[in-house]
C-alpha positions as CSV (number, residue, x, y, z in Angstrom):
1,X,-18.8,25.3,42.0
2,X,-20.3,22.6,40.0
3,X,-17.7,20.4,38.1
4,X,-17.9,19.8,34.0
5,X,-20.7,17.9,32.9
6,X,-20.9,13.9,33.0
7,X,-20.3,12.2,29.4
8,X,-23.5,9.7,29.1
9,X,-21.6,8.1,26.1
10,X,-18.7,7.0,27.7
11,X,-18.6,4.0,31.1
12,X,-17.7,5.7,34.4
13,X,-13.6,5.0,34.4
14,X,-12.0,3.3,38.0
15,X,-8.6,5.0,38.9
16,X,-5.3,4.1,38.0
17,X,-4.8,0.2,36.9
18,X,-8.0,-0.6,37.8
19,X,-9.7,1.3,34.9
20,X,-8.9,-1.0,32.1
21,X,-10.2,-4.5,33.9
22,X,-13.0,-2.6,34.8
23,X,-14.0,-1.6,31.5
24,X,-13.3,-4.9,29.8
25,X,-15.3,-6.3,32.7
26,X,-18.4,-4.7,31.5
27,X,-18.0,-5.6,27.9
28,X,-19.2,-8.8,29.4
29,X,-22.8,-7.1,30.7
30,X,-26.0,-8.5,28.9
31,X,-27.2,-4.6,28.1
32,X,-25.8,-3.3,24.8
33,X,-25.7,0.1,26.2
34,X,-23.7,-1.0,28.9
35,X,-21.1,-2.3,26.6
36,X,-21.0,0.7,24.3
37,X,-20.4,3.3,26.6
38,X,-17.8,0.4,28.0
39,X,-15.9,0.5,24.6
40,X,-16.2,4.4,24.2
41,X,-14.1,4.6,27.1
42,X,-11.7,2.2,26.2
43,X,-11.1,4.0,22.9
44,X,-10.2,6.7,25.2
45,X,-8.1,4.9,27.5
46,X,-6.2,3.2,24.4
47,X,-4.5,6.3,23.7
48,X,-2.1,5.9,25.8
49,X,0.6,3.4,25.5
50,X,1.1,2.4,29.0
51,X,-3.1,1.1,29.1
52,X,-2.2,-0.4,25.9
53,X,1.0,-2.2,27.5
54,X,-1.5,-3.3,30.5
55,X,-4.5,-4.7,28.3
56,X,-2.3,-6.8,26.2
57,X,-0.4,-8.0,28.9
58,X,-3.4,-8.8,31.3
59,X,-4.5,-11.2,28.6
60,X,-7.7,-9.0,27.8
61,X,-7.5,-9.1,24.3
62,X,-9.3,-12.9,23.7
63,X,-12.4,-10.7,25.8
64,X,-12.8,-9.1,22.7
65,X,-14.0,-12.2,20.2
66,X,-17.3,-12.1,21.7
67,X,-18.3,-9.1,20.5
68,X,-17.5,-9.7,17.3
69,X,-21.0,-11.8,16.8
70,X,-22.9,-9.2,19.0
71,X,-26.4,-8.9,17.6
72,X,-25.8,-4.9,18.1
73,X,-23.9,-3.6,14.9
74,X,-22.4,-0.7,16.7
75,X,-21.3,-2.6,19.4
76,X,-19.4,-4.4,16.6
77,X,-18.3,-1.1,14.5
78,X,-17.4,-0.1,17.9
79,X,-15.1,-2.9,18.8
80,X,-13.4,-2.9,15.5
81,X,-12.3,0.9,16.4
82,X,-11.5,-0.1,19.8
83,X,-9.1,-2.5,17.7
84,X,-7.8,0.0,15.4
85,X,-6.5,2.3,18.0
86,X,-4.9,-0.5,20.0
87,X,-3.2,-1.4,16.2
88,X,-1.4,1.8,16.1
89,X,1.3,0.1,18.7
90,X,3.5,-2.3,18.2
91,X,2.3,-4.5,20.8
92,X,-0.9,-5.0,20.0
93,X,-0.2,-5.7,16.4
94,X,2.0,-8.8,17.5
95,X,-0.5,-9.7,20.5
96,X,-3.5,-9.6,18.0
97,X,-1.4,-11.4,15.1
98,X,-0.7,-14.2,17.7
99,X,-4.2,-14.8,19.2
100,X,-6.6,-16.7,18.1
101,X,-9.1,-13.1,17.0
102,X,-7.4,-12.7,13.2
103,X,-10.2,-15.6,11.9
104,X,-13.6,-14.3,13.4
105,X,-12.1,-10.7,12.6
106,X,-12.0,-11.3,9.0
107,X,-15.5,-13.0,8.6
108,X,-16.7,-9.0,9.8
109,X,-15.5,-8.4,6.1
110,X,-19.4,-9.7,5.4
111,X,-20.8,-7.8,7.9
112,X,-24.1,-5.9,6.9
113,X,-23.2,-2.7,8.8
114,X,-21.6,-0.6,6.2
115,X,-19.3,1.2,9.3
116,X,-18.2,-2.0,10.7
117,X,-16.7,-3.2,7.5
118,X,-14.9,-0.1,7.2
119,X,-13.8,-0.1,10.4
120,X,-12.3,-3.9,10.2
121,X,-10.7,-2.9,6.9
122,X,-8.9,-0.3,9.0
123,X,-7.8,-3.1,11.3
124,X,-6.4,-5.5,8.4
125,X,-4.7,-2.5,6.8
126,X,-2.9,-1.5,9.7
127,X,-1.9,-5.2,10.2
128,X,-0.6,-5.5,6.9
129,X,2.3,-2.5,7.4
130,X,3.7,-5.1,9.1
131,X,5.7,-8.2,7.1
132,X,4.5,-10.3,10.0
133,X,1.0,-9.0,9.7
134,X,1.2,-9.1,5.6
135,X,2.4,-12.8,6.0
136,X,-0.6,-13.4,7.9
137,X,-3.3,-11.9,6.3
138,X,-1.6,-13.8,3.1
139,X,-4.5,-16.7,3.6
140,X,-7.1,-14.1,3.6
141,X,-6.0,-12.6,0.2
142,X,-8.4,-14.6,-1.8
143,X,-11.2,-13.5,0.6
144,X,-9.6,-9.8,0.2
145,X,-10.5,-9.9,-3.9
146,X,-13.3,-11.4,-3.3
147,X,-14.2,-8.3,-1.3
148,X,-12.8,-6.4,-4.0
149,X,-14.8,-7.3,-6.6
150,X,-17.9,-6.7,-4.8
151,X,-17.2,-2.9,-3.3
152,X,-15.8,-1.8,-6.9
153,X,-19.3,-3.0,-8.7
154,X,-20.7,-1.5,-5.6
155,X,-18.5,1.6,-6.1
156,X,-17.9,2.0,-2.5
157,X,-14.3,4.5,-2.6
158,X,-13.6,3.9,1.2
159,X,-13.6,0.1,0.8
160,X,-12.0,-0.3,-2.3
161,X,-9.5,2.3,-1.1
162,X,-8.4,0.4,2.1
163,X,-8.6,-2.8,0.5
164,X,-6.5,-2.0,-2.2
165,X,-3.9,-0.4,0.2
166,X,-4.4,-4.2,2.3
167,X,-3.8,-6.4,-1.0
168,X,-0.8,-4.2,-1.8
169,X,1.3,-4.8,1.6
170,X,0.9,-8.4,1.2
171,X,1.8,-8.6,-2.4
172,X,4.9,-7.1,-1.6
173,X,5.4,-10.0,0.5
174,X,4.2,-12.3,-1.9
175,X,2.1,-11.6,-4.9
176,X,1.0,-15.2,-6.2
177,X,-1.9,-15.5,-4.0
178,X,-3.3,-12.5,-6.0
179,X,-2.0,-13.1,-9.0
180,X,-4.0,-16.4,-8.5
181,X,-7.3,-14.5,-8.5
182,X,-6.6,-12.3,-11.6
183,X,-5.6,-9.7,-9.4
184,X,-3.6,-7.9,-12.6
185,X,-6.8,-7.5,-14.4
186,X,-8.9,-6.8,-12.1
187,X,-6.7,-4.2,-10.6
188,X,-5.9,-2.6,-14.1
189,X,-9.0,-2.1,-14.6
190,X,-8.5,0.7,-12.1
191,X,-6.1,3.0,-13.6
192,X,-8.7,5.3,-15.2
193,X,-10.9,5.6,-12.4
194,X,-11.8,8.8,-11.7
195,X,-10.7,9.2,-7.8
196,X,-7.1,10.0,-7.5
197,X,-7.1,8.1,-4.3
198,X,-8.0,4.6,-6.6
199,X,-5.9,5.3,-9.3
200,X,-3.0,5.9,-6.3
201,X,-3.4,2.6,-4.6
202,X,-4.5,1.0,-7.9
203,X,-1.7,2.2,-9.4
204,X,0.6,1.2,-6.2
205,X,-1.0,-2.1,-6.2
206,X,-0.1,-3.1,-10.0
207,X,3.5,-2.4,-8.9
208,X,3.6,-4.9,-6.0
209,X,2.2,-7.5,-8.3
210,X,4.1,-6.3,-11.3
211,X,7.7,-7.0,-9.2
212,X,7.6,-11.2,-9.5
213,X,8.5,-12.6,-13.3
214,X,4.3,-13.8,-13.5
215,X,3.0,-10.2,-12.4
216,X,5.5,-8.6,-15.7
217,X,4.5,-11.0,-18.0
218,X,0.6,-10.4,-17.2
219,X,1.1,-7.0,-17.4
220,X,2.3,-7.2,-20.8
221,X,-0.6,-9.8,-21.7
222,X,-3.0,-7.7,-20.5
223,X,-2.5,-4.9,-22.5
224,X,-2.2,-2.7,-19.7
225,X,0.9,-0.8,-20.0
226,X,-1.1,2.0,-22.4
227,X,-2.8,2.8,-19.3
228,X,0.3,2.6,-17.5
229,X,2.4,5.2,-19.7
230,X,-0.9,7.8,-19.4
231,X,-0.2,7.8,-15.7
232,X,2.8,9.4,-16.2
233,X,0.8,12.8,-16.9
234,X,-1.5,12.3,-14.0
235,X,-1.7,15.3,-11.6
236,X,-0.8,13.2,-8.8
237,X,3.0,12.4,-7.9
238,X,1.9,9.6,-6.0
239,X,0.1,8.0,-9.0
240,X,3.3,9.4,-11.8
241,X,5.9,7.4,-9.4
242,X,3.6,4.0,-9.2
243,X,3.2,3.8,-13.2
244,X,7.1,4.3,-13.7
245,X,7.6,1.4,-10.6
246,X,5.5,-0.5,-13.1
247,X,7.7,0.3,-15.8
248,X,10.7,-0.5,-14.0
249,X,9.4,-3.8,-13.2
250,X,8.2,-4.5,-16.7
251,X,11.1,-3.2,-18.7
252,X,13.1,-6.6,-16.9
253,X,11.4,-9.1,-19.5
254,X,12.1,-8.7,-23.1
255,X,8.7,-8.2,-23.7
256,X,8.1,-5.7,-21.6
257,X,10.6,-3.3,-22.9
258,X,9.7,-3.5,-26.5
259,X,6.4,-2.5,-25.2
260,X,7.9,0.3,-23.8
261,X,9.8,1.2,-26.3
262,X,6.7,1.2,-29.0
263,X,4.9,3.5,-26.5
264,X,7.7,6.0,-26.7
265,X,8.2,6.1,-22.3
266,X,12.1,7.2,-23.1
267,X,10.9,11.0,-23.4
268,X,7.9,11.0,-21.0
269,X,10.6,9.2,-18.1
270,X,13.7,11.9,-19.3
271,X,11.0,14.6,-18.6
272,X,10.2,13.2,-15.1
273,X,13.8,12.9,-14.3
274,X,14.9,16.7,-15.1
275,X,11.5,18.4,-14.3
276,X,11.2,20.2,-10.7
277,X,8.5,18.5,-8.6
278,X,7.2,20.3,-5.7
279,X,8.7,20.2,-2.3
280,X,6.0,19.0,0.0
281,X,5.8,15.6,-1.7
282,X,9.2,15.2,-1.5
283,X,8.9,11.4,-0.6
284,X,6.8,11.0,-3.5
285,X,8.8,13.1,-5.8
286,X,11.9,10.7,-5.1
287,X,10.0,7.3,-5.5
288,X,9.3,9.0,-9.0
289,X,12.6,10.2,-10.1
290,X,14.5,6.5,-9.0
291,X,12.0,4.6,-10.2
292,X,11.7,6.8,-13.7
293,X,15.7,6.3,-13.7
294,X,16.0,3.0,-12.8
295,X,12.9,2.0,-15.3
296,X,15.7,4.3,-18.5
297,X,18.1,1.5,-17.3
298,X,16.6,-1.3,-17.8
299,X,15.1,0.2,-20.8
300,X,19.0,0.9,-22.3
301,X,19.9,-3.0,-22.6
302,X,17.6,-2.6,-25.9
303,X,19.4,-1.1,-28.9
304,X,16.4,0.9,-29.6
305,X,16.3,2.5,-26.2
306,X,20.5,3.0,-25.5
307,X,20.2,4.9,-28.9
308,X,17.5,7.3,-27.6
309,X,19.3,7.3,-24.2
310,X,23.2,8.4,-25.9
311,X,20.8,11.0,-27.1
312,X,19.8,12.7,-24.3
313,X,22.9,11.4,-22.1
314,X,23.2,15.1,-21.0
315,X,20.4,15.3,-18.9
316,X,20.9,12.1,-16.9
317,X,25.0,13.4,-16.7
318,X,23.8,16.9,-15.3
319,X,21.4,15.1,-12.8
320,X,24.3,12.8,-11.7
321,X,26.5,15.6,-11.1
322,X,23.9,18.0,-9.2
323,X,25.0,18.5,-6.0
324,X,22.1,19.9,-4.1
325,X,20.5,16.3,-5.3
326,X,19.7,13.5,-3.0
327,X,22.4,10.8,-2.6
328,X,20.3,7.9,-3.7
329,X,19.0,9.8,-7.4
330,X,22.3,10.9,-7.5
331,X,23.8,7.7,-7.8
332,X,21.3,6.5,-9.8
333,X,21.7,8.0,-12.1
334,X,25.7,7.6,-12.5
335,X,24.2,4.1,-12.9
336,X,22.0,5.0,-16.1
337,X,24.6,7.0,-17.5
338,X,27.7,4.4,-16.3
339,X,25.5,1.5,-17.9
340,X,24.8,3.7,-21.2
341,X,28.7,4.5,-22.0
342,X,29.8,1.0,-21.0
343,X,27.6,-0.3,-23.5
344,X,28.5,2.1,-26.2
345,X,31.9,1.2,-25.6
346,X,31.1,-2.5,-25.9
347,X,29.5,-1.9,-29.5
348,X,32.4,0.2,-31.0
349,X,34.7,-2.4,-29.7
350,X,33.2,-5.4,-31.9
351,X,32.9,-2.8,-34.8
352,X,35.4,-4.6,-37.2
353,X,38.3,-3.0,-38.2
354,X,38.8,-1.9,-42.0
355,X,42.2,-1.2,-42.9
């Protein structure tokens, strides 16, 4: 009986440990075919943790910077998957974040192949979900906007996408190396777009920046909370919990919340809080109810806004009190309402008394 027919894309693979240093073996052969149906296999093989475990710890990893200068673009697109897979474990992230591959990698960033760019942008992104890997990719950040700036005139969604998603996880870390490059206003100028996928990360981006004292106060300078506040009303939960993070982070300066306030966010956030969300973005639906909670407290140290607040102190009081709600809204919004009374309290008490 004949067996299943052979696979000409993919290496022949040696049994048991012996598959991996064969394979890397003939990433070293002169013929690019040889070495593509050498890393097809590989991506195979790197599906499993234990040939993962044995590739990092055989030192095979270093094999791989050669082929980042290989005159054949896919054996380059081809390497960057190989790399991508082997990301998706922890070991590999912290053997490829310690070797000496993170440099060449990033200079793939230029590369002419369209696929290999994405592919090493799938790389960096993965490395970034890390604080280890965000802390190094921190020198490339200048490099990342760069990049930026050159897919968005380009209008190339994938790139943008996954570099936006990279510039976000380090600016978490540390947002003044984008904040150095005019990240706030080149990112803002994002929030319209018409892909819900760049208005999300866009969106998610302008609150990683928007979390240090400089990020608020370009915000403000900007001009870019309008855009901000009509995110509220987008159809994606994602995108509605990233503009009220932004709010949140920009209702801190003094500035920022009398921006708020003249844009009228109390009802548009008391709305958010009490409406029902749907269930299967539940994760998303959270982010937007603390954040939209957290952004009416910061928003009630101004007279303005505790006076619209005592208003509507109901709603936050029956949202505190639900007890089908999750622990952490739950308690924040005891906060909103604790914070509201105690300064209510605070002004009748220096109300003078009139005999």
């Amino acid at each position: 009986m004949a067996g299943p027919p052979a696979d000409w894309t993919r290496a022949p693979v040696a049994f048991g440990r012996r598959a991996v240093p064969q394979l890397f073996g003939e990433l070293m052969r002169p013929e690019a075919e040889v070495r593509l149906r050498a890393l097809a296999s590989l991506c195979g093989l790197m599906r499993d943790p234990e040939r993962v475990y044995q590739a990092v710890r055989g030192g095979f990893l270093e094999q791989l910077k050669v082929l980042f200068v290989d005159e054949d673009p896919s054996v380059r697109t081809k390497t960057c998957e190989l790399l991508h897979l082997m990301t998706s474990h922890s070991i590999s992230r912290q053997a490829l974040l310690s070797s000496s591959l993170l440099h060449p990698l990033a200079l793939l960033m230029d590369d002419p192949s369209s696929s290999c760019r994405r592919s090493l942008l799938l790389v960096l992104n993965s490395l970034a979900l890390l604080p280890e890997g965000a802390e190094a990719l921190l020198t490339l950040v200048p490099k990342l906007m760069q990049k930026l700036r050159q897919v968005m005139e380009e209008e190339v969604e994938v790139e943008e996408v996954l570099l936006l998603s990279t510039i976000t996880s380090c600016s978490r870390l540390d947002a003044l190396p984008a904040l150095a490059c005019d990240a706030v206003l080149l990112v803002g100028g994002r929030l319209s777009h018409l892909s819900p996928n760049i208005r999300r990360e866009a969106s998610a981006a302008l609150m990683a920046l928007s979390a240090c004292e400089e990020g608020r106060r370009r915000v403000c300078e900007e001009a870019l909370l309008p855009a901000v506040v009509e995110l509220l009303q987008d159809g994606d939960v994602a995108v509605q919990a990233n503009a009220a993070g932004v709010l949140m982070y920009t209702g801190v300066i003094t500035t920022g919340k009398q921006r708020c306030l003249d844009l009228n966010v109390i009802p548009m956030l008391l709305d958010l809080v009490t409406r029902d969300q749907e269930q299967q973005e539940e994760r998303s639906r959270k982010a937007l109810i603390m954040f939209s909670l957290r952004a009416l407290t910061t928003l009630a140290e101004a007279p303005l806004g505790r006076r619209l607040l005592l208003e509507q102190l109901p709603l936050l009081v029956r949202r505190s009190e639900a007890a089908e709600e999750d622990l952490d809204i739950r308690r924040a919004a005891q906060t909103a309402v604790l914070i509201n009374k105690q300064r209510r309290q605070t002004e009748t008490d220096m109300i003078p008394y009139s005999p």
